[in-house]
C-alpha atoms as a printed R data frame, in Angstrom:
   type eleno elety resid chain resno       x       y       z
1  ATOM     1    CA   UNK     A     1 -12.893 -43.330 -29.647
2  ATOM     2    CA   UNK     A     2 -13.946 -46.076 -26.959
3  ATOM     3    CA   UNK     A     3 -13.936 -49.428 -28.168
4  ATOM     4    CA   UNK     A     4 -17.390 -50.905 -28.628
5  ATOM     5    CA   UNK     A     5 -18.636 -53.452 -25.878
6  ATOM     6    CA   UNK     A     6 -18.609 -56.730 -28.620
7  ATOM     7    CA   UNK     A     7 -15.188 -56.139 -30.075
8  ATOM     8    CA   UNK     A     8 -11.896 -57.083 -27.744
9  ATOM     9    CA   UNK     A     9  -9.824 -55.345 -29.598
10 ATOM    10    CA   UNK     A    10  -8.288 -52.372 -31.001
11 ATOM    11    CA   UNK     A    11  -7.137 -54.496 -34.423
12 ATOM    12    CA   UNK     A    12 -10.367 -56.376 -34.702
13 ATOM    13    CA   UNK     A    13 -12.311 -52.710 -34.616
14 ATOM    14    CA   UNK     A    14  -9.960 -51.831 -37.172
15 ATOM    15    CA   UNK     A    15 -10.454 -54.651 -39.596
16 ATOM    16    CA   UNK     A    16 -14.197 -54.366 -38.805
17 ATOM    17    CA   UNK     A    17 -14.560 -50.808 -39.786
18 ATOM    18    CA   UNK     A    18 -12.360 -51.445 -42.878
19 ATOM    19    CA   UNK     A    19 -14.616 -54.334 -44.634
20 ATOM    20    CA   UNK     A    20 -17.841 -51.647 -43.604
21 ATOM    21    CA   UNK     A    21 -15.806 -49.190 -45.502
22 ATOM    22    CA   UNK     A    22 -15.083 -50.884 -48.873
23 ATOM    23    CA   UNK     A    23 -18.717 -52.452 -48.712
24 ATOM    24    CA   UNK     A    24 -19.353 -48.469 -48.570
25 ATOM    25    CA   UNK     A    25 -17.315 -47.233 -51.103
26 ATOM    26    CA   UNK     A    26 -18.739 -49.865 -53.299
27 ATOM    27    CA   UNK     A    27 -22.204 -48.768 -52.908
28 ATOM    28    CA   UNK     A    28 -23.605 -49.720 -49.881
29 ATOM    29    CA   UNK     A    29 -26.153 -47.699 -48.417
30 ATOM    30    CA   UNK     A    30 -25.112 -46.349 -44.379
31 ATOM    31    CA   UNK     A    31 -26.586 -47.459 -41.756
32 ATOM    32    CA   UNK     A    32 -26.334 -43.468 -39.989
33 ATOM    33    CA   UNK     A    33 -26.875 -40.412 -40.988
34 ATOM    34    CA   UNK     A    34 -23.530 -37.987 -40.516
35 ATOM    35    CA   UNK     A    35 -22.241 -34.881 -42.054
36 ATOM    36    CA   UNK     A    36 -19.428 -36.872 -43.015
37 ATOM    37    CA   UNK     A    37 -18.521 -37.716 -46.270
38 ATOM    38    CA   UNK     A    38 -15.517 -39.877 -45.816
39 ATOM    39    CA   UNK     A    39 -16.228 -43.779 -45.889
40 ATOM    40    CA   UNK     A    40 -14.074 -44.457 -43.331
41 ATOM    41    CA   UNK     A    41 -15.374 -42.263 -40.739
42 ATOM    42    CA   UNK     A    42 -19.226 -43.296 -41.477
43 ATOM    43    CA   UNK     A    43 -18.063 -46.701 -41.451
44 ATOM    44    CA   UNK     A    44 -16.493 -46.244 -37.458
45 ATOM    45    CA   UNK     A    45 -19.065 -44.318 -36.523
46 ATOM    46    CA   UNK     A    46 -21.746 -47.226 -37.407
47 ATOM    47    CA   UNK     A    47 -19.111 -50.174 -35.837
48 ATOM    48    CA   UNK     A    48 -18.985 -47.926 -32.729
49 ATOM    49    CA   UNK     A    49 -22.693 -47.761 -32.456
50 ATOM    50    CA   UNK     A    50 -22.782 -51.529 -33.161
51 ATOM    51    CA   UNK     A    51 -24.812 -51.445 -35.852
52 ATOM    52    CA   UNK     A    52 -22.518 -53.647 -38.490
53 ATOM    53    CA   UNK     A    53 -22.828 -57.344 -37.122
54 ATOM    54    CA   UNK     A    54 -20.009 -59.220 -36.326
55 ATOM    55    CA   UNK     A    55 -19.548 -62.631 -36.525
56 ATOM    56    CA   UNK     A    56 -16.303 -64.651 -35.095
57 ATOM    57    CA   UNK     A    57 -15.090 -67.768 -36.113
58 ATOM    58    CA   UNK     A    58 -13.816 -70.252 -34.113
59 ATOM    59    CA   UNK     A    59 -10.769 -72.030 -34.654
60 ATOM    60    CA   UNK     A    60 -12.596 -75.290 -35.504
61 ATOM    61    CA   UNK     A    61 -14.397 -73.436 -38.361
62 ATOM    62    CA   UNK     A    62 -10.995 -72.239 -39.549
63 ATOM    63    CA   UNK     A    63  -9.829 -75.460 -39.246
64 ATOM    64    CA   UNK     A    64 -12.191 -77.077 -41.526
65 ATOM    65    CA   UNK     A    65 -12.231 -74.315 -44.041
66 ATOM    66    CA   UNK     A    66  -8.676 -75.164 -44.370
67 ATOM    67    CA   UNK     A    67  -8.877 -78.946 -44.980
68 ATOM    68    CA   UNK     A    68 -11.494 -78.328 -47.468
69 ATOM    69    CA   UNK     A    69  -8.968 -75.688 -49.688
70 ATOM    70    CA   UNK     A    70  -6.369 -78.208 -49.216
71 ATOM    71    CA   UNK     A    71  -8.647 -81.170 -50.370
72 ATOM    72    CA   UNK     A    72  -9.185 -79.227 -53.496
């Protein structure tokens, strides 16, 4: 499988198609129709199609999420 165009990575595809896949197992309708009934499949197939958005944080957003948890 070819990585899609907005993803740099082989890990971040990985960890992308793994949230899609619990937010599947838990209920979520899919976004494709496929003969496939495993999760994890229908949730690669719809990351490689780039229909699950994907949204990266910076390091300055991690960077304040973190002084707010230790502020706590």
């Amino acid at each position: 499988m070819e990585l899609p165009q907005n993803l740099d990575s082989k890990f971040r595809f990985i960890l992308v198609a793994a949230r899609r896949a619990r937010q599947l197992q838990a209920g979520a309708k899919p976004l494709i129709q496929t003969p496939t009934k495993r999760m994890t499949r229908v949730a690669q197939q719809e990351v490689g199609a780039g229909l699950v958005p994907i949204e990266f944080v910076g390091l300055a957003a991690l960077e304040k999420i973190q002084k707010k948890k230790s502020a706590k």
